[in-house]
N, C-alpha and C positions, 0 to 999 in steps of 0.2 A: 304701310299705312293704307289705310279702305276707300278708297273715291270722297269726295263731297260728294253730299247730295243733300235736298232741300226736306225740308219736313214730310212733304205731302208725298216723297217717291215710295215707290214700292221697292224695301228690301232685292237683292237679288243673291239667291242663294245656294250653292250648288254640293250636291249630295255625294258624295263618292263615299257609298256604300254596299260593301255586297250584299245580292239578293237572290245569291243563288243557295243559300241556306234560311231557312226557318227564323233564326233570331236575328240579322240582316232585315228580312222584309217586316220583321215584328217593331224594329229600331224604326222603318220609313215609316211606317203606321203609326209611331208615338210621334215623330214629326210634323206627318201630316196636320196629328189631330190640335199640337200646339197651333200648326197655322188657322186651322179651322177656326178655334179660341182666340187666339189674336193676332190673325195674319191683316189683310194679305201678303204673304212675300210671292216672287217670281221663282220658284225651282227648277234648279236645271238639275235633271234626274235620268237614270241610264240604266239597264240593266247590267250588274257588274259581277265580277266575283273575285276572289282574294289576290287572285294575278293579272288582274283588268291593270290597262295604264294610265298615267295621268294623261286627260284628255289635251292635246297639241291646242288649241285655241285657249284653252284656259290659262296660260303663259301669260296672255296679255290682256285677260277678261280686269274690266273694271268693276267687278260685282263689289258685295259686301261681307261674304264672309263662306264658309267653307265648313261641313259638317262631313269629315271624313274616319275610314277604315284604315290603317296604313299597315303595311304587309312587307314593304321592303323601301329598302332606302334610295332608292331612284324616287319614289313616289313622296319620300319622305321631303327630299331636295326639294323638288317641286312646288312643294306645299309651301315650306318658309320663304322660296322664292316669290311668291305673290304678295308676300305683306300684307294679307289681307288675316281676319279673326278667322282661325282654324280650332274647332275643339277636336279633339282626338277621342276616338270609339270605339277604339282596340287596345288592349293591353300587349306592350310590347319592351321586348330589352330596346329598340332602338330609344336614342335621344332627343330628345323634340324640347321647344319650350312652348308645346300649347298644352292648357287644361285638357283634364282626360275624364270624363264619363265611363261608368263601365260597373256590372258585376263585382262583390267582393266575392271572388273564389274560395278565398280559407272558409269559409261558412259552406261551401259545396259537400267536400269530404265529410265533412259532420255529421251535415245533414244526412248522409246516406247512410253513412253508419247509424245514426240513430234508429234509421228504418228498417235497418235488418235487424238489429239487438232486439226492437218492438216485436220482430215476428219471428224471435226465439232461434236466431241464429248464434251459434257459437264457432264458426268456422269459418273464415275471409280471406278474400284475393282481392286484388288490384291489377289492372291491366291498363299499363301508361304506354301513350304517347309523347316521349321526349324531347318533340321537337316544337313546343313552344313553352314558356318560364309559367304560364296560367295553369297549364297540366299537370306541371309541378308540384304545385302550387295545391291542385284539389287533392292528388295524389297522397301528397305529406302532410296534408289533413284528415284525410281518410285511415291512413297509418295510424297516425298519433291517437286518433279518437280509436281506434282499435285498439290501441297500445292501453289507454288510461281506462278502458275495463278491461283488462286482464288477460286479452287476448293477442293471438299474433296472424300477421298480415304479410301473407310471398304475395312480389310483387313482379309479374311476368310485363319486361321492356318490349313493347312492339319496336322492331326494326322495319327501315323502309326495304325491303326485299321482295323477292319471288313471291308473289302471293299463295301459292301454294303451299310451297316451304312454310310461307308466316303460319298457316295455319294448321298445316301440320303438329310444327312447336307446341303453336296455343293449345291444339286439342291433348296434348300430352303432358301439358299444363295440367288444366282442365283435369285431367282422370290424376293427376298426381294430389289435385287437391281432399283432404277431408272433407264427409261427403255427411249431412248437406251443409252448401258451401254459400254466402252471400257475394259475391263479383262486385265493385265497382270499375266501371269502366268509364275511363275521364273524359269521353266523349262520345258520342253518340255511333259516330262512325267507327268505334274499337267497340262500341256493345252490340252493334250488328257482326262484327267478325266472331265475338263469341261465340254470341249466338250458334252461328254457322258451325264450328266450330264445335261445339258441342251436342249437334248434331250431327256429326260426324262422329263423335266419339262415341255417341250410342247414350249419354248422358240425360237424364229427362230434366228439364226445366218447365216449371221453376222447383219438383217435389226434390231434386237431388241439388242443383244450382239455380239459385237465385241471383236475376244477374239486373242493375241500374246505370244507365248512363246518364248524360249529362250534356244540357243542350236544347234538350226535347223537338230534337229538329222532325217536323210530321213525317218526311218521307221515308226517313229511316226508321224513324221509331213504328210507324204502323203495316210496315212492307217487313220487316220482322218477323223471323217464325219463328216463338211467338212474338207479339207487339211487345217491347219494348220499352219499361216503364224507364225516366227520365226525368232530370233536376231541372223545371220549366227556369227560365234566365232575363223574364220579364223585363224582354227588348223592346217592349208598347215604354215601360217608362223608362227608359232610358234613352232610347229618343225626345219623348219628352222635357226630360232634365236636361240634355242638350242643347233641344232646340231654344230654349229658357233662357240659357246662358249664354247661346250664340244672340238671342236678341237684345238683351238685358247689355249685351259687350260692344252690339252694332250702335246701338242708342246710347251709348254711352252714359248708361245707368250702371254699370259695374267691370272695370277691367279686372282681370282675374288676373293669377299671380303666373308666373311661366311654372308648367309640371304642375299647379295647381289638381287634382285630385278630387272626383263626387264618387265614392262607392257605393252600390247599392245593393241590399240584400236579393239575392236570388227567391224565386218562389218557391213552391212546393214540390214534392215531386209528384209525378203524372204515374198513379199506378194503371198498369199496363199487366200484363199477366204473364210477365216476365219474374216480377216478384212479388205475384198477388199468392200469395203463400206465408203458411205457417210452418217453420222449419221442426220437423218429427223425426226420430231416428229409432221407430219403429215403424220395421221392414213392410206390416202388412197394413198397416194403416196410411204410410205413405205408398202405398199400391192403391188403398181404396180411395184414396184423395186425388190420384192421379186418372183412376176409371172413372169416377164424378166428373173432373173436366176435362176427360173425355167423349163423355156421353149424357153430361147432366140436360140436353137439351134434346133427347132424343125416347123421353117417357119411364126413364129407368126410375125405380122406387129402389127403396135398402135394402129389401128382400134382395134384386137383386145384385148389389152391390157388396153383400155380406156373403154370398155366393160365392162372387168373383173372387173373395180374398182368403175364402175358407174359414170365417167366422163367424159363429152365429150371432142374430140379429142384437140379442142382449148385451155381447162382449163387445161388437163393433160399435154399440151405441155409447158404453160407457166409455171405452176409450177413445173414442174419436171426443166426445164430449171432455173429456180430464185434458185431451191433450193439445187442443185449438179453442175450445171454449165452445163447441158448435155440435149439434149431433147432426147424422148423415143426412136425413130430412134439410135439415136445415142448410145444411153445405149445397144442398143440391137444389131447392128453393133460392138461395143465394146467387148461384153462377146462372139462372134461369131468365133472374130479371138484370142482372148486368147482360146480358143479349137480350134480353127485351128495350132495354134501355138505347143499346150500338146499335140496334136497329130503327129506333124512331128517331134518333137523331142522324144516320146516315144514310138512310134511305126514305122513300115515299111509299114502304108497303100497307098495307091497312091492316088494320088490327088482326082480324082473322086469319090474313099471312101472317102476319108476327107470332102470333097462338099457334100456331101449325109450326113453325120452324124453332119455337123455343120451349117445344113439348107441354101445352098446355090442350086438353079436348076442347076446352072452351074460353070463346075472347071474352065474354061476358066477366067469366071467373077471374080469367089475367087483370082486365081491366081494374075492376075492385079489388082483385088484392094490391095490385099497382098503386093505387090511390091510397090504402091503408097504410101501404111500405115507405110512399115517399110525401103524403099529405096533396098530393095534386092529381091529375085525371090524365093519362099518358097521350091525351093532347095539350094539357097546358102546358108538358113536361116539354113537348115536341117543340111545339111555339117558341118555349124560352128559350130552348140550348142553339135555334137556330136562327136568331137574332142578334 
């Protein structure tokens, strides 16, 4: 049971969640912002991560209730030992009887398959992590939706071993797969090993393997060579939805049922240039798609692109055109202003740097085409994304 306390106290609430991952600090930022809207509570908050332990003074805290992560069943013990409102944050086989907030996963695999079938992939992998039932879980939905158009899906087991050895394996994976291939990997940290991995195997991503994980955790997904596009798991409302219910349960406006259950759909995924591609399985086109994002920001025209692949301009324009929907122009104005883009939102260059590093002679020129392409002036673009 939760202390008495009088109308006018302040809540007192304690957060055991990890924050050493991306959707962890995304979950305390949808907390926050419930308390913002109808606080005030007292938070006790700690930087934690999945093997943090149940804090020793909390045994005998008279707070009011408990927004946690649980990872193992010491932590689990702990928790129903306080008898205080615990909502659960984590999907786990262990047993609990508190309500669970979280992600519905089946809708993850889906999703990703959809996004490679959109970009004309006929060939897929999967690269699971077994050691949790959620992995599972995206895994045998990314299968089955492979399955139900016509297609089939090897599915390479990450073991916990030699990291060497693991990647060894995968890279042999990798070159065993039909090429070009779309990868799902069911977490963010197996789509960085591919990654790797497939740069080692001599592999080009994304024109040969197109690979998405899940999570969209920033430091993996953007320290990525390449960055690493990912199934964003919109941990702002899920904290939210939580903290909702932990308040709604403190106030005794709503006891929820034990294992009570709020699933919520995953976002979008985060294209990254992992899988910003059009899958082609011809040889010289997916060469010249490959020297475009290579070089598209360093002044190169078709002329010389149609060079490089031993095509003349006419051939290369038609088939690039029938067979992404794009001619080479176009492909290469394209990748131009997505780095004009990652540059005004990540950095403080001025325009004329930005013009200079993303092959334009002139900012004036970038500028207004800028404004033509996205309807705004690549300051009000800058303002907005960085707000």
């Amino acid at each position: 049971m939760a202390r008495s306390r009088t109308a006018t106290s302040i809540p007192q609430v304690a957060i055991l969640v990890d924050t050493s991952r991306s959707y962890g600090r995304d979950i305390v930022r949808g907390i926050r912002r419930h308390v913002a809207e109808h606080g005030p509570w007292s938070l006790y908050l700690e930087p934690r991560d999945l093997r943090s332990r149940f804090p020793d003074w909390l045994k005998d805290w008279r707070g009011d209730g408990i927004l946690a992560r649980t990872a193992d069943a010491g932590l689990l013990r702990r928790l129903i030992a306080t008898g205080l409102p615990v909502v659960e944050l984590r999907t786990t086989v262990l047993e609990h009887p508190f309500p669970f907030v979280g992600m519905d996963n089946s809708v993850i695999g889906a999703r990703v398959a959809a996004h490679f079938r959109a970009r004309g992939f006929r060939h897929f992998g999967c690269c699971l992590d077994e050691g949790e039932a959620f992995f599972l879980e995206r895994s045998e939905r990314f299968v089955e939706a492979v399955a139900e158009a016509g297609g089939d899906c090897p599915v390479f087991r990450s073991r916990r071993k030699n990291w060497v050895q693991h990647q060894r394996d995968l890279a042999d994976w990798l070159l065993a797969l039909p090429k070009p291939a779309g990868v799902f990997a069911v977490n963010d940290q197996l789509g960085f090993w591919v990654l790797d991995a497939a740069r080692r195997a001599g592999i080009a991503v994304p024109e040969e393997l197109a690979v998405v994980g899940a999570e969209n955790d920033i430091m993996l997904c953007e320290t990525a060579s390449p960055p690493l596009s990912s199934v964003r798991l919109r941990g702002q409302a899920v904290g939210r939805d939580a903290a909702r219910l932990l308040g709604d349960w403190m106030a005794g406006r709503h006891v929820p049922k034990p294992g009570e259950t709020h699933l919520l759909a995953p976002g979008d995924i985060v294209t990254r240039q992992s899988s910003d591609i059009v899958a082609v399985e011809d040889a010289r086109i997916a060469a010249a798609l490959r020297f475009i994002r290579q070089h598209a920001t360093e002044g190169i025209d078709v002329s010389r692109v149609a060079r490089e692949v031993a095509l003349s301009r006419s051939v290369l324009e038609r088939r690039m055109k029938a067979l992404i929907g794009r001619s080479p122009g176009e492909e290469i104005n394209r990748l131009r202003f997505v780095a004009v883009e990652k540059l005004l939102v990540e950095t403080d260059l001025t325009l004329a740097a930005i013009a200079a590093r993303c092959g334009f002679a002139h900012p004036q020129y970038m500028a207004e085409a800028f404004r033509q392409r996205t309807g705004v002036t690549p300051g009000v673009f800058r303002r907005s994304r960085k707000t």
